[in-house]
Structure formats: C-alpha cells, structure tokens
BAFI-3210 file (N, C-alpha, C; in Angstrom, 3 decimals, decimal comma, padded with zeros to 6 digits):
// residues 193
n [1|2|3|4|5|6|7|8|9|10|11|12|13|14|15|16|17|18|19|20|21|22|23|24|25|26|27|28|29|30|31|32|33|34|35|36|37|38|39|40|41|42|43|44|45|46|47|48|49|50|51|52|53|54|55|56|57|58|59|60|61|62|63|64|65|66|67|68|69|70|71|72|73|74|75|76|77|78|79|80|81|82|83|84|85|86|87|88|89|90|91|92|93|94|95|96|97|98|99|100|101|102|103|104|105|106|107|108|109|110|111|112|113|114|115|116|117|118|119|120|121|122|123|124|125|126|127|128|129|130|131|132|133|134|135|136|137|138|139|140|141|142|143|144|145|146|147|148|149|150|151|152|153|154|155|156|157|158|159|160|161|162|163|164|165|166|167|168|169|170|171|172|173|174|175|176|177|178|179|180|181|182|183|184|185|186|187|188|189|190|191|192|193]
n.u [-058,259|-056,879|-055,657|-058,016|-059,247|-061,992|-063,568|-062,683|-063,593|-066,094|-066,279|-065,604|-067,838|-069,788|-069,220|-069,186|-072,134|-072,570|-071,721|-069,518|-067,329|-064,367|-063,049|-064,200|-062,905|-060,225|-060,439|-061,116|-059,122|-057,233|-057,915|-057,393|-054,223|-054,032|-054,629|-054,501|-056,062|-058,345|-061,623|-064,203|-063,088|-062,272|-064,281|-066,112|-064,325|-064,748|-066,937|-067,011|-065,441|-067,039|-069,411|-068,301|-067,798|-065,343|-064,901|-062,953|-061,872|-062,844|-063,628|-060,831|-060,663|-062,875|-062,152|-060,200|-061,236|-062,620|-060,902|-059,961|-062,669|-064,301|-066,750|-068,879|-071,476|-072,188|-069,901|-069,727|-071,839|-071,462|-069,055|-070,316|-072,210|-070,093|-068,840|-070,920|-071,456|-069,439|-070,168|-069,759|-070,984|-071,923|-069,895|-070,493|-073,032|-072,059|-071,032|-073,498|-074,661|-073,162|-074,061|-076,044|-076,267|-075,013|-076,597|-079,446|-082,559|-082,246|-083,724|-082,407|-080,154|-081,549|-083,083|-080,808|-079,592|-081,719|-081,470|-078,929|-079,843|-081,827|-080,071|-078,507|-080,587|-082,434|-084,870|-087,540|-086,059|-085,199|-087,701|-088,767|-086,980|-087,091|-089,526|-089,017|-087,597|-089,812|-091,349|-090,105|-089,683|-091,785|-092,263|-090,211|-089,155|-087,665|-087,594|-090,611|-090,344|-088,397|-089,563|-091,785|-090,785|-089,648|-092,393|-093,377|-091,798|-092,384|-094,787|-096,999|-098,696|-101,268|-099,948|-097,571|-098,306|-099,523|-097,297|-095,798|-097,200|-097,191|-094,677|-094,279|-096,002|-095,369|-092,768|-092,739|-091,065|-089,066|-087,935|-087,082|-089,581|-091,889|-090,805|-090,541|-093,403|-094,193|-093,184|-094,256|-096,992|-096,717|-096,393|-098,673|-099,913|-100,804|-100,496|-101,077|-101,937]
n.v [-068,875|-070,086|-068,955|-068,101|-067,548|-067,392|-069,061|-071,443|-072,100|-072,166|-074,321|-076,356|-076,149|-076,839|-079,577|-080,432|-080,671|-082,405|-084,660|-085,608|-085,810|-085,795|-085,402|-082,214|-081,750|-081,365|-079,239|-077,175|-077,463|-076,534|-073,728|-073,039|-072,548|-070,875|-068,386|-068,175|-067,094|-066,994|-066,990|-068,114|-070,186|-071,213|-072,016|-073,344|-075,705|-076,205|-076,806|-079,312|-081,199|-081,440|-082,697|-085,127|-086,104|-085,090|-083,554|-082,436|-081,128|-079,482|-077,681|-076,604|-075,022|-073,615|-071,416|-070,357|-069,086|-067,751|-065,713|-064,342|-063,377|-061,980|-061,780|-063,557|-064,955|-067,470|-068,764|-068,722|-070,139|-072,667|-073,346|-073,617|-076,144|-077,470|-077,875|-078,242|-081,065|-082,919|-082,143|-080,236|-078,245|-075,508|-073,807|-074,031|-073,189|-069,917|-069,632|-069,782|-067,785|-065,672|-065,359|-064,656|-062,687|-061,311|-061,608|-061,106|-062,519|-064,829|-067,394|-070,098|-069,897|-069,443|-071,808|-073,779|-072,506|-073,488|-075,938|-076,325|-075,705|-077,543|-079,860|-079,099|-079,087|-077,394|-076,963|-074,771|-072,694|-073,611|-074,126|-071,960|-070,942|-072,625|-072,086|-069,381|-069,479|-070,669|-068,553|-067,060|-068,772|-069,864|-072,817|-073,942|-076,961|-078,624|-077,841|-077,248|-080,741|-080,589|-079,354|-080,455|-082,917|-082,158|-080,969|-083,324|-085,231|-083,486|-084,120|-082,867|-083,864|-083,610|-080,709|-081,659|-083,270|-082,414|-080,351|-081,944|-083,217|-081,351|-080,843|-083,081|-083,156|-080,412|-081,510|-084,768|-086,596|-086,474|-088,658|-088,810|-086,719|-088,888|-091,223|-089,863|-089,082|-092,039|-092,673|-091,028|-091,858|-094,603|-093,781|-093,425|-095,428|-096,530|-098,782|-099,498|-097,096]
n.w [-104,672|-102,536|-099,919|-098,478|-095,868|-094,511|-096,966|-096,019|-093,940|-094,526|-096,157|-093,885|-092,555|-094,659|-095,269|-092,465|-091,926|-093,878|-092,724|-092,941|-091,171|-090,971|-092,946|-092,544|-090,029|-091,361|-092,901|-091,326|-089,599|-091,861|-091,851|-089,257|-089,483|-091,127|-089,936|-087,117|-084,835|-085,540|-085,151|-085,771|-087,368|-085,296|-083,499|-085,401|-085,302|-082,853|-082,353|-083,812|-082,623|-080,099|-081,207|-082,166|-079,484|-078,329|-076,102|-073,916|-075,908|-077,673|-075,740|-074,850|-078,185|-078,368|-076,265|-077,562|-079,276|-077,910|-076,797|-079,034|-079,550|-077,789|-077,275|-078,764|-078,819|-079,719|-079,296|-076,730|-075,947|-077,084|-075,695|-073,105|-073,670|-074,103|-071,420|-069,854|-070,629|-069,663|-067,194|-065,633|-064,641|-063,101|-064,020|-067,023|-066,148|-066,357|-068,713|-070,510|-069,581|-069,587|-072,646|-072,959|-071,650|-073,802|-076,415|-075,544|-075,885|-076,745|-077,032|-076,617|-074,566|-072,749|-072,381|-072,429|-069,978|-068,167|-068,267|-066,943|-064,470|-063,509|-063,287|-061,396|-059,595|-059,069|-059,342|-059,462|-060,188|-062,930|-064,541|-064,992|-066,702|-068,602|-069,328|-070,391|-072,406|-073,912|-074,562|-076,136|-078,440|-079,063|-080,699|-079,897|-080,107|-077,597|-076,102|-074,811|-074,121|-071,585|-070,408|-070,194|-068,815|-066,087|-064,973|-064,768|-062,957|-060,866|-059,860|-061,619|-063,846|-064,993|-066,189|-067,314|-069,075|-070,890|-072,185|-072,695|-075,121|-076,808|-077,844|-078,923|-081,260|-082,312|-083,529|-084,608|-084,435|-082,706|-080,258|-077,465|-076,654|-076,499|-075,378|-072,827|-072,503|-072,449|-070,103|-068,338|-068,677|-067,547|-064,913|-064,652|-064,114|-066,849|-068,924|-071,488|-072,713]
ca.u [-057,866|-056,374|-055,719|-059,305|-059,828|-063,898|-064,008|-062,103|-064,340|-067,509|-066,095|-065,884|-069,390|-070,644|-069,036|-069,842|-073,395|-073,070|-071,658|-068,064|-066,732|-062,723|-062,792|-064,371|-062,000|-059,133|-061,032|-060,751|-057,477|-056,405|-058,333|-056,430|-052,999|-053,939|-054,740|-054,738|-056,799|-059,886|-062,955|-065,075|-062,798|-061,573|-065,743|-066,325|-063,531|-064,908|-068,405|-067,162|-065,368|-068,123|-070,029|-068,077|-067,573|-063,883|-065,099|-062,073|-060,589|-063,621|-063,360|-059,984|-061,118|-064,100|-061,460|-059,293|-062,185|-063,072|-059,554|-060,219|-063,826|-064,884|-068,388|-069,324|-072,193|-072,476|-068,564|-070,355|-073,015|-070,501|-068,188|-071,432|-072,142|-068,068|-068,713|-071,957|-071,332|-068,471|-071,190|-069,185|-072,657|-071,226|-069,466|-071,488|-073,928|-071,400|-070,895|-074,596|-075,229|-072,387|-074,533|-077,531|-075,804|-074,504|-077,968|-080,750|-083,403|-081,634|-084,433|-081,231|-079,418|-082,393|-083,131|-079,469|-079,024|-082,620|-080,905|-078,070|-080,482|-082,286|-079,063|-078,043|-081,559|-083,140|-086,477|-088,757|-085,705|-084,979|-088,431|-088,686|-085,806|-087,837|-090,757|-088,930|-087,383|-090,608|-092,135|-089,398|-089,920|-092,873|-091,879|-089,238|-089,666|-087,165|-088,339|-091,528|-089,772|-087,741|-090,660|-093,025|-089,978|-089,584|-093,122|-093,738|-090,972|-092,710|-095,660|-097,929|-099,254|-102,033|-099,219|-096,762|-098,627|-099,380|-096,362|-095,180|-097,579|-097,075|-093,395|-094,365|-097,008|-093,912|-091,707|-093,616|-090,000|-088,377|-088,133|-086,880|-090,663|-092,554|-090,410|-091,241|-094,915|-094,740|-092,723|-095,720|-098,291|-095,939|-095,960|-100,214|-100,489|-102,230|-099,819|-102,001|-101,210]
ca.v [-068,092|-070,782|-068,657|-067,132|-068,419|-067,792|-070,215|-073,115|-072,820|-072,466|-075,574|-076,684|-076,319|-077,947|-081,024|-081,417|-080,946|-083,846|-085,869|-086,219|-085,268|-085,824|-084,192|-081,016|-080,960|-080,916|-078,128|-076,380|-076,700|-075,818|-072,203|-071,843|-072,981|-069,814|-067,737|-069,117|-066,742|-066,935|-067,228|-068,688|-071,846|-072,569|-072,481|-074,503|-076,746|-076,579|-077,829|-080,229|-082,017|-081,184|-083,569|-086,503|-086,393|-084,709|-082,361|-081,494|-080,734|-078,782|-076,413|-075,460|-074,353|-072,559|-070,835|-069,603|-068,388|-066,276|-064,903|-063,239|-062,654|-062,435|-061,031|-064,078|-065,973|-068,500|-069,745|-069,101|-071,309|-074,284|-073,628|-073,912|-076,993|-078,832|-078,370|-079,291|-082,416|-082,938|-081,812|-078,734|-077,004|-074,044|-073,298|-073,881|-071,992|-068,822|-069,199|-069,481|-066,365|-064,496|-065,362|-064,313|-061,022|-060,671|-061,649|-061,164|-062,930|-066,216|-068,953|-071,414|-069,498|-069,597|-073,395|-074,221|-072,480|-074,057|-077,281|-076,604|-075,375|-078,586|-080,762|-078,481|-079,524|-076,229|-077,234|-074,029|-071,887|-074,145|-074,560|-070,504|-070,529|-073,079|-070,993|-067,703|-069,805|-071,082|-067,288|-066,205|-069,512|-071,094|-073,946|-074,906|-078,715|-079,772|-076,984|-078,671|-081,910|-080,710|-078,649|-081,388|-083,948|-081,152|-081,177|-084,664|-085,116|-082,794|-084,491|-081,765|-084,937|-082,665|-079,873|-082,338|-084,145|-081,180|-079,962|-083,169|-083,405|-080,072|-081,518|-084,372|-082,582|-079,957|-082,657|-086,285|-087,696|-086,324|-089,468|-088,063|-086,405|-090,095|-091,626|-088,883|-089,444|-093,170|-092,692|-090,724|-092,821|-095,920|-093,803|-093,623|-096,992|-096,773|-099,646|-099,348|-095,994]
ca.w [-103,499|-100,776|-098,230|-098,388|-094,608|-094,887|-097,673|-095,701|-092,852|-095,017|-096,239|-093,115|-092,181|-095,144|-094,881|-091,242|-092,527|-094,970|-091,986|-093,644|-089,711|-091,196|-093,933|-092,031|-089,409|-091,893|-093,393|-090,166|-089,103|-092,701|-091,430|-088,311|-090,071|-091,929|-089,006|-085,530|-083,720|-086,436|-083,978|-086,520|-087,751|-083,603|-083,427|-085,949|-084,775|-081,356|-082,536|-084,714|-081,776|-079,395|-082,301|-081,999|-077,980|-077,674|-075,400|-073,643|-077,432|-077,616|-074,805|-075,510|-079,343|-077,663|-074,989|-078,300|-080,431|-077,158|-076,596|-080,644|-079,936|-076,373|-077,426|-079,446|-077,676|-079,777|-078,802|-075,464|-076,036|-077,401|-074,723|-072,085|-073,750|-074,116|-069,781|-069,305|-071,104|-068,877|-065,718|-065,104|-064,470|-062,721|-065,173|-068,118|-066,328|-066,863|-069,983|-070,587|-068,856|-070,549|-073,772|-072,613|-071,207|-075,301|-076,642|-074,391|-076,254|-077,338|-076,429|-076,641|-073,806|-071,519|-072,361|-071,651|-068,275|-067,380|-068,322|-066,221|-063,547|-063,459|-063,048|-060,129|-058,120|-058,947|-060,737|-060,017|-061,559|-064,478|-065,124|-065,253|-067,730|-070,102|-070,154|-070,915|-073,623|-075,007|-074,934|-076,859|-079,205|-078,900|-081,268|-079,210|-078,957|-076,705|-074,762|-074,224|-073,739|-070,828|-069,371|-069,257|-067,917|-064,953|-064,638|-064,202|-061,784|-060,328|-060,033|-062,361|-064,267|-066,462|-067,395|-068,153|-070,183|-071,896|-072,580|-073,708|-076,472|-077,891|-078,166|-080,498|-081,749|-083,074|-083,764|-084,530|-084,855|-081,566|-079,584|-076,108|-076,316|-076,838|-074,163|-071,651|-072,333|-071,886|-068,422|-067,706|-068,266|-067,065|-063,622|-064,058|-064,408|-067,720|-069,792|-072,535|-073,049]
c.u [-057,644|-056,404|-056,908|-059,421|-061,678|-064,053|-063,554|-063,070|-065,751|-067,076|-066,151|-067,069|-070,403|-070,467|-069,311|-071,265|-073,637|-072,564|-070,065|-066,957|-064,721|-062,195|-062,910|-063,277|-061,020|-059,022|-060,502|-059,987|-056,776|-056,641|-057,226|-055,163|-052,980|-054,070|-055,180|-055,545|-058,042|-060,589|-063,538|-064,876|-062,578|-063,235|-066,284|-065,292|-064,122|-066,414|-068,415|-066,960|-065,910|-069,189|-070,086|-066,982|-066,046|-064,094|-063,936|-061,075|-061,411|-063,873|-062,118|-059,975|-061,950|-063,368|-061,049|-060,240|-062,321|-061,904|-059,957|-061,402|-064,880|-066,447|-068,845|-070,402|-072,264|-071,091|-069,222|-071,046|-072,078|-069,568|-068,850|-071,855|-071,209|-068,680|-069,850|-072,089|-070,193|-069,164|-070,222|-070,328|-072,091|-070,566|-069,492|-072,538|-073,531|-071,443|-072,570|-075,210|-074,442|-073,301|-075,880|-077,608|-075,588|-075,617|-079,088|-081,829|-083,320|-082,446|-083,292|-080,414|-080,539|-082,708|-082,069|-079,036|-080,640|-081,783|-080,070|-078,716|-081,215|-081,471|-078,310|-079,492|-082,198|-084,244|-087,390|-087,518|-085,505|-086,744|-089,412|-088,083|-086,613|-089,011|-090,645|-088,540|-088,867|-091,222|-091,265|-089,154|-090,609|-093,427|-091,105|-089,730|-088,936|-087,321|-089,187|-090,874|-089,254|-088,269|-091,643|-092,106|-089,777|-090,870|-093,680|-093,075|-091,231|-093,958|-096,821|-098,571|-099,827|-101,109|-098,201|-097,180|-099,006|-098,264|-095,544|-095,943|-097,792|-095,470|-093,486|-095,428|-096,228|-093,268|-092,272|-092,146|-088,990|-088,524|-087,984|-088,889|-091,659|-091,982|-090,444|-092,637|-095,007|-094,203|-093,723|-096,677|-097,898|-096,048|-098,013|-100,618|-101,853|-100,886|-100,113|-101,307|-099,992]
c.v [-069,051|-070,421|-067,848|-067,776|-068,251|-068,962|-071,314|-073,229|-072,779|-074,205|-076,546|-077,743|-077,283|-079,261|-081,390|-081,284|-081,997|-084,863|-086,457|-085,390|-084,886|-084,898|-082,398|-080,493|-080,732|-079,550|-077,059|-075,987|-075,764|-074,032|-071,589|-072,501|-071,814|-068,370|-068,561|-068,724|-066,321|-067,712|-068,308|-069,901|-072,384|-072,725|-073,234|-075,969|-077,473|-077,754|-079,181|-081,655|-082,253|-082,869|-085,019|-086,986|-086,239|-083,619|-081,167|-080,227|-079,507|-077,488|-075,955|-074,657|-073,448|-071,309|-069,679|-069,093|-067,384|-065,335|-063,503|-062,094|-062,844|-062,230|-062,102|-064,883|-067,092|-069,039|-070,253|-070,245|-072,650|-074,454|-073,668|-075,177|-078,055|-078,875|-078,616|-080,785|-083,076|-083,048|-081,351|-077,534|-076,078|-073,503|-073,280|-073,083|-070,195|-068,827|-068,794|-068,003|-065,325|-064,578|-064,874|-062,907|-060,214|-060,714|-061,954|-062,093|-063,908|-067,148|-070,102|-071,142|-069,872|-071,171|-074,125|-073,977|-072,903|-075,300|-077,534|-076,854|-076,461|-080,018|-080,857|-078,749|-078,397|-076,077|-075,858|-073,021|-072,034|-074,094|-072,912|-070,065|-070,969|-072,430|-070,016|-068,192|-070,332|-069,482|-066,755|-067,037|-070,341|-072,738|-074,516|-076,314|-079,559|-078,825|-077,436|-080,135|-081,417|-079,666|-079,844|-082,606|-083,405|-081,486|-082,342|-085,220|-084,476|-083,028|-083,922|-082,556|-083,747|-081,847|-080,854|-083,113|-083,511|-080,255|-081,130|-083,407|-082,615|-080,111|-082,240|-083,635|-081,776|-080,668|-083,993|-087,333|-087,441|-087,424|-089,395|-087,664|-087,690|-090,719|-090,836|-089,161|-091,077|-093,342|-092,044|-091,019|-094,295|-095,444|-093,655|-095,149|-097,327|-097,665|-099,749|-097,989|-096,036]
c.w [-102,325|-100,081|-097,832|-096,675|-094,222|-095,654|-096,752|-094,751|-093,310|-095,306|-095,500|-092,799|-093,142|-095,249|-093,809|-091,182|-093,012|-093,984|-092,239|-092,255|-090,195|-092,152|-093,682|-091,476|-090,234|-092,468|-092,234|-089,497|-090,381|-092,408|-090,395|-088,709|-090,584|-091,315|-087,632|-084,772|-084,253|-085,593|-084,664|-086,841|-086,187|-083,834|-084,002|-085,437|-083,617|-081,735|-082,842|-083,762|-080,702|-079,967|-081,954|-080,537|-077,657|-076,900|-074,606|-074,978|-077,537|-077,368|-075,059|-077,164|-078,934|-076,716|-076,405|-079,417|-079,546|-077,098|-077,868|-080,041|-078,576|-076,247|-078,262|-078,443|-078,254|-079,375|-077,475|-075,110|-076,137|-076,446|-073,300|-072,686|-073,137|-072,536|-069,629|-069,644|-070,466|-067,645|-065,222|-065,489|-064,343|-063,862|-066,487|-067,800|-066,973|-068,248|-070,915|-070,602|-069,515|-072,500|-074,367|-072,395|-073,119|-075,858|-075,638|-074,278|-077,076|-076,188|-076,046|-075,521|-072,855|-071,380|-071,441|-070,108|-067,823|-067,449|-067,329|-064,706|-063,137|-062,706|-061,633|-058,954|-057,813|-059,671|-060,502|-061,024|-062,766|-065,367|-065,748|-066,664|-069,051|-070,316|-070,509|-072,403|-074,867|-075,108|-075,538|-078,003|-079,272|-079,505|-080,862|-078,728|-077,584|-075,395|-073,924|-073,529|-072,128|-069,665|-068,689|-068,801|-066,251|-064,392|-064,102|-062,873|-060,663|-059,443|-060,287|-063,472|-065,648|-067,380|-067,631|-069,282|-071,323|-072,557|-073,587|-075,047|-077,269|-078,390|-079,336|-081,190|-082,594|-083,652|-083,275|-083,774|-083,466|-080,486|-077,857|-075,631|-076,161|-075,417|-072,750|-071,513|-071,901|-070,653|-067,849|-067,357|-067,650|-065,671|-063,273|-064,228|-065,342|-068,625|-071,094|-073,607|-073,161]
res [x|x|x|x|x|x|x|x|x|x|x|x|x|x|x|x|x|x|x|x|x|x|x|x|x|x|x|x|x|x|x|x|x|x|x|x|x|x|x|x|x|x|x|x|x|x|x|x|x|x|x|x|x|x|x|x|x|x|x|x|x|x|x|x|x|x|x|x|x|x|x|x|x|x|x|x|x|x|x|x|x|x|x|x|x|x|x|x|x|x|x|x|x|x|x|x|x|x|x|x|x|x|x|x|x|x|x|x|x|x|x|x|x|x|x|x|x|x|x|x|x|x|x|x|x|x|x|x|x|x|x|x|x|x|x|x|x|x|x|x|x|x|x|x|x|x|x|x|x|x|x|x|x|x|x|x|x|x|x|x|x|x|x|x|x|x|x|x|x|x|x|x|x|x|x|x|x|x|x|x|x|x|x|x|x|x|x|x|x|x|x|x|x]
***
C-alpha cells in the first residue's frame, strides 16, 4: 500500500528514533507528496527539523500542520518551541498557551511557558508555571532542574538545592541537573562539593 500516508510517517518516526535524520525526512516528505495538508507528516517534518536546528524550516511545517489541524497542541507545542529557539518568546508564549487552552493539564505546556516566562525576566510567574507542571508530573526532571536554577538565582539556596537533587535523583544521567548543583555550591564557596 504506498500511498498509505500513516505508514510513511510511522516510518518516519521510527527512523528519526534510530537517529537515521535523512532517511526520515525523506520519509516525510514522501507523506506530504501524498497529501500536503497531512498535520501529522508537516509535524513530524517540523520536529524532525526542529532536531537538527532548521528552525525557521520548522515553523513553517508547524504553521501548515495548523492550517489542517488548528486544535493540535502538540504542533502547538513544536511550533512554541521552532520560536523560542529563535527567542521569539512572545510568541512562543502563544502558542504555548493555545496548547494549554487545547489540553489543560499538559505538564509540558506549563514547563514551556514557565521557560518562556523566565527568559522574559518574570521569575515568580515562571517559577509558578514549573510547579503547576511538577503537580501535574511530579517526575518531571527538567522540571526540577529549571525550578531549582530559578531558585538559586534567586538566592533560595536550601530549595534550590532541593529541587536540584530530586532532578538527578530522577534522572542520575541528566547533566544540566549536576551542573546546576555545582554552580550552587561554586556560589557557596564549598569547592569540594
């Protein structure tokens, strides 16, 4: 069945799983070659080049998945990424928020517009956002991570340091969380530590 367009973009997905980035996208265009305004392959498209830093390529795949499927949050989400990675806050915060408006209770939506919220010089609301996200996933590690980086910045020493080691503590191998803790103790002047 060639023109199955589900299969090409499952196909897709599993090759940019295994890391085979070229082979995916070919996968992906062969989808929208087969339909152009399939949400699912521009989304996968969008991610894929999201992936390997074409962001602008990105956002317009993310634009033409919404056109199909304006209710999708996760395009939302990838197309609140492509611009925050750009530092088009403002407008990654929207899209954020439109994803948050479609699912309410997406820890990853509240993370993200704390993230943005953070970037913008708004630390008690971002730091609001990461705690609605960790009460709605309390395994979130980079949650932690980017609670107790807030916090420290903050200069909340005890909860950052607590937050940070329920980070690695989740995730041994998350290095972002390790290097937050030793900027921590690098700013108590324990070297040791």
């Amino acid at each position: 069945a060639p023109r199955m367009i589900a299969s090409w973009v499952a196909l897709g997905q599993a090759l940019k799983a295994a890391g085979r980035n070229d082979e995916a996208e070919r996968a992906y265009i062969h989808a929208t070659s087969l339909d152009g305004m399939n949400a699912l392959a521009r989304m996968g498209l969008g991610e894929l080049m999201l992936a390997t830093g074409r962001s602008l390529d990105a956002i317009r795949e993310f634009d033409l998945a919404l056109q199909h499927e304006p209710g999708l949050a996760a395009a939302h989400m990838g197309l609140g990424n492509a611009l925050a990675s750009l530092s088009r806050n403002h407008e990654a915060l929207k899209h954020y928020e439109q994803a948050q408006a479609i699912c309410p209770r997406l820890p990853e939506a509240e993370f993200a517009v704390g993230f943005v919220l953070a970037r913008m010089g708004k630390p008690e609301e971002a730091e609001a956002r990461y705690r609605r996200a960790l009460t709605l996933r309390p395994d979130f590690a980079a949650a932690w991570v980017n609670l107790g980086s807030l916090l420290r910045e903050q200069g909340r020493e005890v909860y950052a340091e607590a937050a940070l080691l329920r980070a690695v503590e989740l995730r041994p191998d998350l290095i972002s969380g390790w290097v937050n803790l030793a900027i921590l103790e690098r700013e108590r002047r324990r070297p040791v530590e």
